[in-house]
N, CA, C and O atoms as CSV, one atom per row, in Angstrom:
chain,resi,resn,atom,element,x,y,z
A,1,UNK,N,N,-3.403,-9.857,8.477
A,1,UNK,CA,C,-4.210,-10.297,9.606
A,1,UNK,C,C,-5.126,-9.179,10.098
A,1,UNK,O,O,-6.225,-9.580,10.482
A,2,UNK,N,N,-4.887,-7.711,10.177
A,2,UNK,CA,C,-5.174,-6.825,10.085
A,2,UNK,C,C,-6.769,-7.002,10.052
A,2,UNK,O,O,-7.545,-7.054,11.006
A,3,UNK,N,N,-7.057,-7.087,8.561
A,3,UNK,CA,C,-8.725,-6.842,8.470
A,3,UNK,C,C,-9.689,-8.066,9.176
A,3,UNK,O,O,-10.758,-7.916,9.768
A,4,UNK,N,N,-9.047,-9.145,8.947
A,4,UNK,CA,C,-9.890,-10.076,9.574
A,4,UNK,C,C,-10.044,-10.112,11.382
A,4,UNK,O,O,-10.974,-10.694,11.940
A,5,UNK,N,N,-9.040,-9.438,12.053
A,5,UNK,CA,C,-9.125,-9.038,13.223
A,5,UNK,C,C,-10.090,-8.020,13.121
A,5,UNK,O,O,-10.956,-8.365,13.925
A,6,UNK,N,N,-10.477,-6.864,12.548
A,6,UNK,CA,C,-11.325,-5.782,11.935
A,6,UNK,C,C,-12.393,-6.449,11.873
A,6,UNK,O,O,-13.217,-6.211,12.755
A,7,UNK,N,N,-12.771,-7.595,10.728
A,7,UNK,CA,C,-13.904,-7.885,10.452
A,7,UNK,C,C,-14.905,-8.735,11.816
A,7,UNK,O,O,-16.129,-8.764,11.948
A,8,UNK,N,N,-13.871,-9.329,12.642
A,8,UNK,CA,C,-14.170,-10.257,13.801
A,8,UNK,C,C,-14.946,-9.396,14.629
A,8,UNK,O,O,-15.792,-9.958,15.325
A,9,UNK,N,N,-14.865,-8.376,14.696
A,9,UNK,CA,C,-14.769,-7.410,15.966
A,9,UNK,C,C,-15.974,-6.276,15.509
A,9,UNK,O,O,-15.619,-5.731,14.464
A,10,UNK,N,N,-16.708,-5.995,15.778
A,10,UNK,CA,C,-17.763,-4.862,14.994
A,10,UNK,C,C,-17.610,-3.206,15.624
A,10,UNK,O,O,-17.919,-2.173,15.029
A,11,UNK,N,N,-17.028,-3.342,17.021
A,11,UNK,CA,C,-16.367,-2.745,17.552
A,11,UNK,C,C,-15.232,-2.034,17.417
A,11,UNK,O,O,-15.002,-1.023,18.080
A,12,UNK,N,N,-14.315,-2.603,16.398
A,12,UNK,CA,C,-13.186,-2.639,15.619
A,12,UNK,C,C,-13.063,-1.096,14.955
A,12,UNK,O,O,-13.908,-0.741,14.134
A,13,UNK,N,N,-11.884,-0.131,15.381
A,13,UNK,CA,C,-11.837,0.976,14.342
A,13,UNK,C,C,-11.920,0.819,13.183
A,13,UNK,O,O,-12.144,1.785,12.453
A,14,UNK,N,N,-11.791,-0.217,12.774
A,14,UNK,CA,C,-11.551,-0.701,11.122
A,14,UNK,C,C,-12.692,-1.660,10.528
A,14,UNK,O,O,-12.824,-2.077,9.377
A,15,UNK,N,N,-13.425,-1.864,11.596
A,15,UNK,CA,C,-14.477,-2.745,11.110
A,15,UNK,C,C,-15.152,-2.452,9.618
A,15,UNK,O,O,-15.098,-3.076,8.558
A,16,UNK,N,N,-15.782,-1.281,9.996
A,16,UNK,CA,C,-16.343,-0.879,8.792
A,16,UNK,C,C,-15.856,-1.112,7.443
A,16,UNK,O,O,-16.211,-1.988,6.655
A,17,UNK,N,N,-14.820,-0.017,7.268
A,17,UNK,CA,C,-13.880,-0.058,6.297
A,17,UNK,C,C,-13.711,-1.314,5.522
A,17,UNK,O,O,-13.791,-1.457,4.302
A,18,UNK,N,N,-13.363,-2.558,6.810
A,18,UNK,CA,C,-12.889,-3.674,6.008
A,18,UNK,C,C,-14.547,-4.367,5.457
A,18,UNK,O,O,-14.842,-5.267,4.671
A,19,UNK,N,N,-15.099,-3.732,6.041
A,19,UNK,CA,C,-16.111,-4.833,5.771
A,19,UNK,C,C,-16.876,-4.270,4.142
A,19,UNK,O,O,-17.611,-4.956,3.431
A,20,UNK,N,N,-16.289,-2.414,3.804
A,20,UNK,CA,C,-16.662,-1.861,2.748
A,20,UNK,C,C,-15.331,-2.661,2.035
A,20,UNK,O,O,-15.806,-3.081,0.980
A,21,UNK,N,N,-14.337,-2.950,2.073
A,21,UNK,CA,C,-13.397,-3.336,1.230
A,21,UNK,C,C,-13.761,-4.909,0.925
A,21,UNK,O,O,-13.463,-5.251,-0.220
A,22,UNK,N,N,-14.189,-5.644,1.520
A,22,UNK,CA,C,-13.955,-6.628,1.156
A,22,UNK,C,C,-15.161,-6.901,-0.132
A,22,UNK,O,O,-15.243,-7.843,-0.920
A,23,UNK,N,N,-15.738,-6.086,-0.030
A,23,UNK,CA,C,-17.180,-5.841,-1.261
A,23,UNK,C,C,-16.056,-5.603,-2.484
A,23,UNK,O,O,-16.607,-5.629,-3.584
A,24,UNK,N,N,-15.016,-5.440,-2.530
A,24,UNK,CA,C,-13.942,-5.075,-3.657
A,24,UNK,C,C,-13.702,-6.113,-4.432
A,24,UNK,O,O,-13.650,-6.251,-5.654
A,25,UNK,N,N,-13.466,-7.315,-2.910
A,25,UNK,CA,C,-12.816,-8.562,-3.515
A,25,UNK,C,C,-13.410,-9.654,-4.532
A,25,UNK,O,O,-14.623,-9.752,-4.721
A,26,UNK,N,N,-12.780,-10.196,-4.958
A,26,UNK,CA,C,-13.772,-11.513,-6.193
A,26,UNK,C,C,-13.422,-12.656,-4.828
A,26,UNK,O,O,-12.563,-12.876,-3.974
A,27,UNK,N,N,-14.743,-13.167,-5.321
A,27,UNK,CA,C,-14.621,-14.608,-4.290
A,27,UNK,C,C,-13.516,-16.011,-5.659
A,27,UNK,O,O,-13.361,-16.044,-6.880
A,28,UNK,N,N,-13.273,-16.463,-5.056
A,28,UNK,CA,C,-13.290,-16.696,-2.887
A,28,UNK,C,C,-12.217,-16.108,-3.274
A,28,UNK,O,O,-11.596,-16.002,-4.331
A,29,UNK,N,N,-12.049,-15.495,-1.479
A,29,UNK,CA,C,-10.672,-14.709,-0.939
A,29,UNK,C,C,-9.809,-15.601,-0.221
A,29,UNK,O,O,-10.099,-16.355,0.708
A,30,UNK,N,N,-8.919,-15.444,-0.675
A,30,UNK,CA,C,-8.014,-16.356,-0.577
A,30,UNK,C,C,-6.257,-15.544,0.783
A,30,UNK,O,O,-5.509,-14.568,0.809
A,31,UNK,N,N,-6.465,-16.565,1.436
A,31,UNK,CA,C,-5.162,-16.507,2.219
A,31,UNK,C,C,-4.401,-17.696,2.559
A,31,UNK,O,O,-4.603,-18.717,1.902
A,32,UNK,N,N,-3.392,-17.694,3.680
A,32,UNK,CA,C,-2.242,-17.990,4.144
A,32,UNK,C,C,-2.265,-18.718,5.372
A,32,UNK,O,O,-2.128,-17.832,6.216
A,33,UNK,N,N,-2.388,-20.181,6.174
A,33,UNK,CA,C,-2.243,-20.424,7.430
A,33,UNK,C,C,-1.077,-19.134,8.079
A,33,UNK,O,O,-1.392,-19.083,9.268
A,34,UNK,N,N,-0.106,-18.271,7.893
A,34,UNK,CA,C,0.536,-17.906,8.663
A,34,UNK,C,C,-0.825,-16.549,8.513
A,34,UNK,O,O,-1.674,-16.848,9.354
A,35,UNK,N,N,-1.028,-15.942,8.161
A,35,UNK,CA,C,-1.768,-14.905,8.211
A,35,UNK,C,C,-3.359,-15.427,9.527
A,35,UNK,O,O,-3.844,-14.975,10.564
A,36,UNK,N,N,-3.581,-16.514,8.656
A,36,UNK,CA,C,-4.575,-16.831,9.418
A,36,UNK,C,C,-4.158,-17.069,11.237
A,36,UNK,O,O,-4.873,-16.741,12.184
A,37,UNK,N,N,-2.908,-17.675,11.291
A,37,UNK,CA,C,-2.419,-18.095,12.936
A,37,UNK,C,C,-2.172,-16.586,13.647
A,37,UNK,O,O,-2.182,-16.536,14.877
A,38,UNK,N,N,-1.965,-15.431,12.911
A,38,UNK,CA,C,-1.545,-14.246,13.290
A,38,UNK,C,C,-2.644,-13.935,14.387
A,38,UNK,O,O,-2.621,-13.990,15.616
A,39,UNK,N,N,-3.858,-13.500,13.235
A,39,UNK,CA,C,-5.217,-13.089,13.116
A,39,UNK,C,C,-5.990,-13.860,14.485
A,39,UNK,O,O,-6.857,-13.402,15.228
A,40,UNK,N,N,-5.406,-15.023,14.497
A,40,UNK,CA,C,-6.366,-15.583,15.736
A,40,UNK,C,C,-5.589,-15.674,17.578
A,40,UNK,O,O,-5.933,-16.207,18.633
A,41,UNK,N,N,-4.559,-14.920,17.174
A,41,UNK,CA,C,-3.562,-14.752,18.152
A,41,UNK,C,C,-3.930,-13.307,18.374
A,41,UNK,O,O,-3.973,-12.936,19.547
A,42,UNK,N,N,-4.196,-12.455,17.443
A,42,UNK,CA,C,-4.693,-10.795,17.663
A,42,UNK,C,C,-5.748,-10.950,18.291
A,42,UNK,O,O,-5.609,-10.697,19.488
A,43,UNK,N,N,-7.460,-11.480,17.790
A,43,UNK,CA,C,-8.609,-11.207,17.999
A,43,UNK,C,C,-8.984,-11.596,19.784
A,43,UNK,O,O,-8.328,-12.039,20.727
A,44,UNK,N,N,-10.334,-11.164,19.580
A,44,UNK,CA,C,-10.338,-11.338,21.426
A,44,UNK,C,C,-10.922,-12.417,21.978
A,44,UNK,O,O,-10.641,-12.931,23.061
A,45,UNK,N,N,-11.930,-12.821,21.026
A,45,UNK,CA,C,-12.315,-14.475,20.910
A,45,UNK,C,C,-12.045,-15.553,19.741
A,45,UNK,O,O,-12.861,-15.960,18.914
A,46,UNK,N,N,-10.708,-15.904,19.883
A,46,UNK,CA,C,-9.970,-16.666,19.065
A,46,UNK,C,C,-10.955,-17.813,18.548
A,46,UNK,O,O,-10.792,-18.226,17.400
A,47,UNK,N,N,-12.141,-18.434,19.479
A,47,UNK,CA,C,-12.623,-19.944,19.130
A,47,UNK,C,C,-13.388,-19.407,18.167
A,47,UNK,O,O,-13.272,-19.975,17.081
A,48,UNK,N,N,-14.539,-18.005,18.225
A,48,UNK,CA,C,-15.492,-17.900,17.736
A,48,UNK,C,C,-14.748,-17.369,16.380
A,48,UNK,O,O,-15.540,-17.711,15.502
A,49,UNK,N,N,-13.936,-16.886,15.908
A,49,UNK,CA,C,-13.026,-16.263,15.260
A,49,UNK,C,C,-12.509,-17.765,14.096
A,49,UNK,O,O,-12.687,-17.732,12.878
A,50,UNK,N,N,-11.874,-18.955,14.843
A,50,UNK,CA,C,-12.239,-19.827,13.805
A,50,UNK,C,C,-12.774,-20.840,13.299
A,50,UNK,O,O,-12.398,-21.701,12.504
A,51,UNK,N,N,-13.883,-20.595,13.967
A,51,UNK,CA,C,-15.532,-21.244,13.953
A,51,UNK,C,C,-15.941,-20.454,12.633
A,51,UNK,O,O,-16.419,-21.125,11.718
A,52,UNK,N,N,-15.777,-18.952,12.447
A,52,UNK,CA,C,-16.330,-17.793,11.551
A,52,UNK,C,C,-15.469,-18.793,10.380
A,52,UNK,O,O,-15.995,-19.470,9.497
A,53,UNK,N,N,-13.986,-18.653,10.673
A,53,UNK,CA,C,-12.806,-18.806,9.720
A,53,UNK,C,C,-13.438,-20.364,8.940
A,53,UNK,O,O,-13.897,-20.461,7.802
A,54,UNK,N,N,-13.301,-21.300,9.813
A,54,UNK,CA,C,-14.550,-22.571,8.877
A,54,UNK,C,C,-15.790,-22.394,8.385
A,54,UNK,O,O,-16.229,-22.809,7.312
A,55,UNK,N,N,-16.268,-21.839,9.108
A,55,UNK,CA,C,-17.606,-21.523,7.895
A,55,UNK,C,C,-17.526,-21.358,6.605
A,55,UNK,O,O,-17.975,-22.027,5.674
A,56,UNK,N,N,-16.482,-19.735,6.668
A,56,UNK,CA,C,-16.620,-19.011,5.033
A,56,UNK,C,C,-15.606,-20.273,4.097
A,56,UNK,O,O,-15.410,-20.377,2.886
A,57,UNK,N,N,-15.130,-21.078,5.220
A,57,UNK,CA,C,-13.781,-22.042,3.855
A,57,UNK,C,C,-14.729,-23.186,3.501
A,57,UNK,O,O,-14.585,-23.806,2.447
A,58,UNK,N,N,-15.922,-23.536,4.579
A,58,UNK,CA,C,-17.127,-24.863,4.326
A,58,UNK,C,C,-17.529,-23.912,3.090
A,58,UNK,O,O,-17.134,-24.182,1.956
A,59,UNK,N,N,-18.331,-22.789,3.355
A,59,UNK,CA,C,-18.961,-22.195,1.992
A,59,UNK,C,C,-18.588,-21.802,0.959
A,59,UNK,O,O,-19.306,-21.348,0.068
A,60,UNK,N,N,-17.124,-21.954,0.934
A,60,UNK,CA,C,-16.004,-21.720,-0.223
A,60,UNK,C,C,-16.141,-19.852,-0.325
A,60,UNK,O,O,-16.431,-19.353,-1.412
A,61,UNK,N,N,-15.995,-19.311,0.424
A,61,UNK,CA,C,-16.198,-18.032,0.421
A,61,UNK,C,C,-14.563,-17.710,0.645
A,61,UNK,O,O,-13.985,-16.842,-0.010
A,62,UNK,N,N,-13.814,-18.646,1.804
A,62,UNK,CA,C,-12.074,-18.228,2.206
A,62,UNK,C,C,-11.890,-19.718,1.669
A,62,UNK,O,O,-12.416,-20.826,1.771
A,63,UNK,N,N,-10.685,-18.991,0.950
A,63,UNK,CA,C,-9.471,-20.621,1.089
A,63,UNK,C,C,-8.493,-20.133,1.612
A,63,UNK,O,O,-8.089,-18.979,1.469
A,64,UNK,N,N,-7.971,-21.095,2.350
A,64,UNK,CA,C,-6.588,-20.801,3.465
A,64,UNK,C,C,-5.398,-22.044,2.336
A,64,UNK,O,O,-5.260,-23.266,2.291
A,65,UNK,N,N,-4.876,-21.058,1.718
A,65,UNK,CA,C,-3.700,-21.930,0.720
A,65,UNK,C,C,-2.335,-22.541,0.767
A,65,UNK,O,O,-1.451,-21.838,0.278
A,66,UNK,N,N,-2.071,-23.396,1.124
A,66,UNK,CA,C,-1.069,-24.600,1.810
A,66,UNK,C,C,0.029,-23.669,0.670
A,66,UNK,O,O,-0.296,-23.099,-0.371
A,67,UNK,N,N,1.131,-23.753,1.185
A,67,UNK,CA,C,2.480,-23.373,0.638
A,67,UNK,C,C,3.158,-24.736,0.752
A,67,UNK,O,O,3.089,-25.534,1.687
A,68,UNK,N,N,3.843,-24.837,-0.423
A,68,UNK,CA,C,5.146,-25.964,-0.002
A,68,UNK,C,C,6.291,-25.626,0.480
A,68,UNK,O,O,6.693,-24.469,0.610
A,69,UNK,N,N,6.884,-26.648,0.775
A,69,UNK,CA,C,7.996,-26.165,1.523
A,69,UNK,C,C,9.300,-25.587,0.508
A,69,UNK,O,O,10.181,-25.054,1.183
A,70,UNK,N,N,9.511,-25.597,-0.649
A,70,UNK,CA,C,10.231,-24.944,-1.688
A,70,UNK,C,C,9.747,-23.760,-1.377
A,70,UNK,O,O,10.605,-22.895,-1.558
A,71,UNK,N,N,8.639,-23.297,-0.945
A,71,UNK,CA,C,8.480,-21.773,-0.676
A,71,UNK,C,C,8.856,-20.844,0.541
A,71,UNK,O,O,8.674,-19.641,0.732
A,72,UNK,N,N,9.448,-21.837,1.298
A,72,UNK,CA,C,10.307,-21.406,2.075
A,72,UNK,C,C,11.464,-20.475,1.871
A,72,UNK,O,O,11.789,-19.461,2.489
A,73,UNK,N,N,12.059,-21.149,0.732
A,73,UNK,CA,C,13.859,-20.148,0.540
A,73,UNK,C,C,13.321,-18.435,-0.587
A,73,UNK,O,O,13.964,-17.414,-0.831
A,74,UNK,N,N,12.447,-18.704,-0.837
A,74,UNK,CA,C,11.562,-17.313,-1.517
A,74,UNK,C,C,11.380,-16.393,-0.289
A,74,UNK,O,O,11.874,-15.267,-0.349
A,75,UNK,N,N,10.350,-16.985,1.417
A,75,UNK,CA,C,10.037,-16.267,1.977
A,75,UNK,C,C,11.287,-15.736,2.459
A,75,UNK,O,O,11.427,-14.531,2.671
A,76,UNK,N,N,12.177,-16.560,2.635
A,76,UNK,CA,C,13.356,-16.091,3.629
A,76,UNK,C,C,13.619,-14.988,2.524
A,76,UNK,O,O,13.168,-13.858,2.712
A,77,UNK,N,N,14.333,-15.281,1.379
A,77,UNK,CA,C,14.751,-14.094,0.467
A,77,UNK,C,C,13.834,-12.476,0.790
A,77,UNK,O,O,14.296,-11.369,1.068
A,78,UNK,N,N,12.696,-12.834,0.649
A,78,UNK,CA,C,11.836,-11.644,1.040
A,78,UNK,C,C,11.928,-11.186,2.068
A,78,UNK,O,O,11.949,-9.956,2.022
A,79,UNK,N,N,12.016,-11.712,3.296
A,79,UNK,CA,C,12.164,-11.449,4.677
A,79,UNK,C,C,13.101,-10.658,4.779
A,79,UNK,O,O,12.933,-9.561,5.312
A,80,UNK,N,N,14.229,-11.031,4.310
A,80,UNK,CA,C,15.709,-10.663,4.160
A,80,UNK,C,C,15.931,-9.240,3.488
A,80,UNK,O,O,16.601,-8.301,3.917
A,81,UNK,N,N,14.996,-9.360,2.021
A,81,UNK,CA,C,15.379,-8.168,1.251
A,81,UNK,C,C,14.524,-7.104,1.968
A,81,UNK,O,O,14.655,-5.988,1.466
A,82,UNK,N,N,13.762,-7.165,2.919
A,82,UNK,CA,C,12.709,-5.911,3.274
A,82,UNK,C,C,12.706,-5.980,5.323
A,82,UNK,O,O,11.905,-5.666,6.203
A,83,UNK,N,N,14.306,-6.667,5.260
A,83,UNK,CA,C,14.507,-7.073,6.990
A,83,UNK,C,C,14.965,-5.713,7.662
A,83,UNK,O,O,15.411,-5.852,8.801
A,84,UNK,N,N,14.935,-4.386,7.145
A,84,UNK,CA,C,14.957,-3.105,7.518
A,84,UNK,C,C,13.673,-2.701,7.907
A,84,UNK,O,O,13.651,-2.002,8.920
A,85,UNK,N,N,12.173,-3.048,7.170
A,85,UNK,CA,C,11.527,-2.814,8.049
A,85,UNK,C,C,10.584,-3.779,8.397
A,85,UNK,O,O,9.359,-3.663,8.347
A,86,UNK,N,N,11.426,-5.004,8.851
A,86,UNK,CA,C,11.134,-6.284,9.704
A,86,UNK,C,C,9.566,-6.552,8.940
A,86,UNK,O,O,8.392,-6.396,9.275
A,87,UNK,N,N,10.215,-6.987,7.862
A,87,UNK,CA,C,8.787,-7.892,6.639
A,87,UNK,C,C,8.371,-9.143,8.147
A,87,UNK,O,O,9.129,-9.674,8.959
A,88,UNK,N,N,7.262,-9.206,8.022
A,88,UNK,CA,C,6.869,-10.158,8.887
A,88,UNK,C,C,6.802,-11.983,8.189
A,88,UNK,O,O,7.283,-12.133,7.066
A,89,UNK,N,N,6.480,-12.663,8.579
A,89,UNK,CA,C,6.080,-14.207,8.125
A,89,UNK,C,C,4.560,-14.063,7.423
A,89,UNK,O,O,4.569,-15.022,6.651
A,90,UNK,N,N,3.696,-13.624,7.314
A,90,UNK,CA,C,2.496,-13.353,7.362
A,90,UNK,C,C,2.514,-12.549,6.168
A,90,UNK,O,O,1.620,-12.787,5.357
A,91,UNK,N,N,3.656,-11.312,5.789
A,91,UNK,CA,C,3.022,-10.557,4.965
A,91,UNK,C,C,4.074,-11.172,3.545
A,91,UNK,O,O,3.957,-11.073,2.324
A,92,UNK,N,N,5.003,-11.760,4.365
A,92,UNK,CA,C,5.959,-12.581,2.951
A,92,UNK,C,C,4.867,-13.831,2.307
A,92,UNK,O,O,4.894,-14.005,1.089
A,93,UNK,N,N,3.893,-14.705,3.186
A,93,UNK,CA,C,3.273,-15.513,2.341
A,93,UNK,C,C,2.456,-14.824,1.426
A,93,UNK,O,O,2.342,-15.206,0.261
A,94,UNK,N,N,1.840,-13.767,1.907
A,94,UNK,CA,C,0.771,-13.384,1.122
A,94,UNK,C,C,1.390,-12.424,-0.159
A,94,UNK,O,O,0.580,-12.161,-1.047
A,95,UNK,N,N,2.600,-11.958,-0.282
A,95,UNK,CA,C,3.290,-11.604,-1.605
A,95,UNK,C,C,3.490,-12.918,-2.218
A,95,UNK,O,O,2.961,-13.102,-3.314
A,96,UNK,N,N,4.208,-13.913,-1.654
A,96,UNK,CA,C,4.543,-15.229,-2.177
A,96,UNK,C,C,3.457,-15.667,-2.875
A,96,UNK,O,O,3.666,-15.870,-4.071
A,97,UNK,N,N,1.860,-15.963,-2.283
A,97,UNK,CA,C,0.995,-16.443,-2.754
A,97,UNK,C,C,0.596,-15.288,-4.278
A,97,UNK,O,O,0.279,-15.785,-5.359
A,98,UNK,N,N,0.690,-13.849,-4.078
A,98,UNK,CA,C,0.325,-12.896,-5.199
A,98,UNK,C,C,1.518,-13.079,-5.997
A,98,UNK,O,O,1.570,-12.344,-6.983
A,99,UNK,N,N,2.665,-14.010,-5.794
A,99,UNK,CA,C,3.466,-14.237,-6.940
A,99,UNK,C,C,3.158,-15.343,-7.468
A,99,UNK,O,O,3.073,-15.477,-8.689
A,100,UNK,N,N,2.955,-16.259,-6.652
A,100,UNK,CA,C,2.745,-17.651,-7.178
A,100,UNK,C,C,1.033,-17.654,-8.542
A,100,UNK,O,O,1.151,-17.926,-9.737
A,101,UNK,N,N,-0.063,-17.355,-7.984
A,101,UNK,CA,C,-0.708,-17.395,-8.160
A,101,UNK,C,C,-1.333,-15.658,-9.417
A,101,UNK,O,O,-2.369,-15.408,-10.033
A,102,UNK,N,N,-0.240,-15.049,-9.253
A,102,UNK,CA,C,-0.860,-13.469,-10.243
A,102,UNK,C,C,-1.883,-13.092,-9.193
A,102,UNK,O,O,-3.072,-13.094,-9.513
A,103,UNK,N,N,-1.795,-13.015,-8.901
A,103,UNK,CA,C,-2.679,-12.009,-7.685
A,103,UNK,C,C,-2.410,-10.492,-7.843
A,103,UNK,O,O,-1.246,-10.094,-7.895
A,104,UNK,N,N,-3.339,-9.729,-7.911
A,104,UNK,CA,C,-2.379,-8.183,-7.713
A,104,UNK,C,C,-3.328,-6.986,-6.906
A,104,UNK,O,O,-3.557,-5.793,-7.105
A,105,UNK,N,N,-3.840,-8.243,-5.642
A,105,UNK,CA,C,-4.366,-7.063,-4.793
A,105,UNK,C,C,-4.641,-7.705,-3.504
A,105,UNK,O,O,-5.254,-8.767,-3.397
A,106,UNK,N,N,-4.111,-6.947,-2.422
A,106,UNK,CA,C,-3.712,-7.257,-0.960
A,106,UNK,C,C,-4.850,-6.785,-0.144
A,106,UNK,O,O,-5.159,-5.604,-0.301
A,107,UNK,N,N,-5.637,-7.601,0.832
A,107,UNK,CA,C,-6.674,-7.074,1.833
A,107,UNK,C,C,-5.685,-6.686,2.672
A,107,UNK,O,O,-4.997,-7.647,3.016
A,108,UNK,N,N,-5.281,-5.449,3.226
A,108,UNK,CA,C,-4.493,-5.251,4.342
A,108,UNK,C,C,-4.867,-4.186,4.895
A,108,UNK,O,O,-5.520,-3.466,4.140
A,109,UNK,N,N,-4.655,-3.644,6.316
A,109,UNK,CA,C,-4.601,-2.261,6.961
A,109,UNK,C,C,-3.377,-1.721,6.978
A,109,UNK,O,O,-3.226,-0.502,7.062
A,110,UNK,N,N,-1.953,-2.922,6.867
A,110,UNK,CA,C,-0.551,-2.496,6.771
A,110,UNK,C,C,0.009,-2.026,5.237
A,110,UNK,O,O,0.617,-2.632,4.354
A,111,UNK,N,N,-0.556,-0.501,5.383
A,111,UNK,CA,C,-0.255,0.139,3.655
A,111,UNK,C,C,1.098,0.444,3.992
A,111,UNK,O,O,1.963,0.487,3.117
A,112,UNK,N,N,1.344,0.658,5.194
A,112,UNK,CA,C,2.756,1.414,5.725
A,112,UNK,C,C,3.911,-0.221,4.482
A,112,UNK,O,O,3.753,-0.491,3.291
A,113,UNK,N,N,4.614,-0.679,5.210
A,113,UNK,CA,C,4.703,-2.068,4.747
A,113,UNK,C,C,4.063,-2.438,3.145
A,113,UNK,O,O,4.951,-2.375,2.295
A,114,UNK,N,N,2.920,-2.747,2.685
A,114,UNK,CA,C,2.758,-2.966,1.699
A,114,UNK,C,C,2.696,-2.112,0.315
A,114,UNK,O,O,2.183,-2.601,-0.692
A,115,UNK,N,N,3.218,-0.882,0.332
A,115,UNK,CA,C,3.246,-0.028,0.045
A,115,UNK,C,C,4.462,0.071,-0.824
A,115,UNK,O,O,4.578,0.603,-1.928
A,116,UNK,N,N,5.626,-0.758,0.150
A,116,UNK,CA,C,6.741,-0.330,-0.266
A,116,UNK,C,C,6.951,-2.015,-1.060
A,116,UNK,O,O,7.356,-2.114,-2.219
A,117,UNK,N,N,6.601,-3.209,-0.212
A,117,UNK,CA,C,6.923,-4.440,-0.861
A,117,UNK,C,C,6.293,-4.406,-2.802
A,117,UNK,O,O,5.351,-3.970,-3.464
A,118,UNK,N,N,7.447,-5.106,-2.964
A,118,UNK,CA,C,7.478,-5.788,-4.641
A,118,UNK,C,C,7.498,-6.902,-4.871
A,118,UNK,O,O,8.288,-7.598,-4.234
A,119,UNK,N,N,6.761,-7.423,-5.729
A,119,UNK,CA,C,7.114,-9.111,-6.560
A,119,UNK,C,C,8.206,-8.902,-7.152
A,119,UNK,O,O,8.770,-7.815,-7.279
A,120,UNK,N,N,8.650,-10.234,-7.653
A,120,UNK,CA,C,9.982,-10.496,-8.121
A,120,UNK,C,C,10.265,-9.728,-9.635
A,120,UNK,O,O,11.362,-9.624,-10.184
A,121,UNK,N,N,8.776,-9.159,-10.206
A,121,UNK,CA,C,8.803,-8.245,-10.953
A,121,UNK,C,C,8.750,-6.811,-10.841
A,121,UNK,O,O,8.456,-6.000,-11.719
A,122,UNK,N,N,9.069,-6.612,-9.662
A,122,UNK,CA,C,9.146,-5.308,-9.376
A,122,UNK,C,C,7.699,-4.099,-9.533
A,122,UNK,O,O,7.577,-2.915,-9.846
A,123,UNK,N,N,6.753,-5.266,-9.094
A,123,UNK,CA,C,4.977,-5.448,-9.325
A,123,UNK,C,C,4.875,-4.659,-7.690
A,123,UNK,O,O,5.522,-5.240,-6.818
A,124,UNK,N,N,4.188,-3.529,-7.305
A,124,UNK,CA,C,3.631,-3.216,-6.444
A,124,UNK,C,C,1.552,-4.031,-6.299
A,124,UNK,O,O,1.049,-4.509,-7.316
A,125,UNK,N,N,0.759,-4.002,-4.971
A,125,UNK,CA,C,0.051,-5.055,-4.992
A,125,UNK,C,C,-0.619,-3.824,-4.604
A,125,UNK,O,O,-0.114,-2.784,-4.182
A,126,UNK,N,N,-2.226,-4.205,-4.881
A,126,UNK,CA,C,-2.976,-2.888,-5.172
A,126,UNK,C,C,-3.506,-3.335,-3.532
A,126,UNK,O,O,-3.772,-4.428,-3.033
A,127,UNK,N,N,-3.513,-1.837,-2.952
A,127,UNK,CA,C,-4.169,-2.286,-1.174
A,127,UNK,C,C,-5.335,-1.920,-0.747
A,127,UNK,O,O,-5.627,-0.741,-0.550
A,128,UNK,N,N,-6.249,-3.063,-0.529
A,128,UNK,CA,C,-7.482,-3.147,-0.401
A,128,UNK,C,C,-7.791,-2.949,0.982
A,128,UNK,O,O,-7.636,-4.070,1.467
A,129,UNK,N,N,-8.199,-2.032,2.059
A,129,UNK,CA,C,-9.522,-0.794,1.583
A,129,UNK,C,C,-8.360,-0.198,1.503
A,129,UNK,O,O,-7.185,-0.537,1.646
A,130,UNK,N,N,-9.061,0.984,1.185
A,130,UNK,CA,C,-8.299,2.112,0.486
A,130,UNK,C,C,-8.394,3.611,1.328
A,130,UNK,O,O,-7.827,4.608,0.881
């Protein structure tokens, strides 16, 4: 949730950064309704924030990617195995989704945290900006 609070904000210590990182990414960038509900609970104008958030998903620039509910007993497992340093809901979908899908690179500011998380292959996720 991190960068897109960053990117919302121009003001943002991180603005920049994210906005040089996301030049990294291949379109479309793809996330998580829990990441996304985070992100609009952080920022300071939530409406205009996902007014932005529909746009880039109308222009196919973001997809926000539905999980099923079988992906539930995965997040909990994850939650669980990394509940020492309180894995959040937010950062378990978005490993879930880089498992489901081969993904192997995370837009985040939380390197602390993603740093240490693994896929079920024992796959570290490359962390975008840098």
């Amino acid at each position: 949730a991190g960068p897109l609070v960053a990117l919302a904000n121009p003001e943002d210590q991180y603005h920049e950064q994210c906005v040089n990182g996301l030049r990294e990414l291949p379109l479309p960038y793809v996330s998580t309704w829990a990441v996304l509900a985070e992100a609009a609970w952080l920022v300071v104008r939530p409406v205009e924030f996902i007014r932005s958030v529909a746009n880039s998903c109308a222009d196919s620039s973001l997809q926000i990617r539905d999980l099923e509910p079988a992906s539930l007993d995965w997040i909990a497992a994850f939650m669980n195995r990394y509940r020492n340093i309180g894995a959040q809901l937010a950062d378990a979908t978005l490993m879930y989704l880089a498992e489901r899908e081969g993904i192997d690179t995370v837009f985040t500011l939380d390197r602390r945290d993603f740093s240490i998380y693994r896929t079920s292959k024992n796959r570290a996720l490359k962390i975008v900006p840098e």
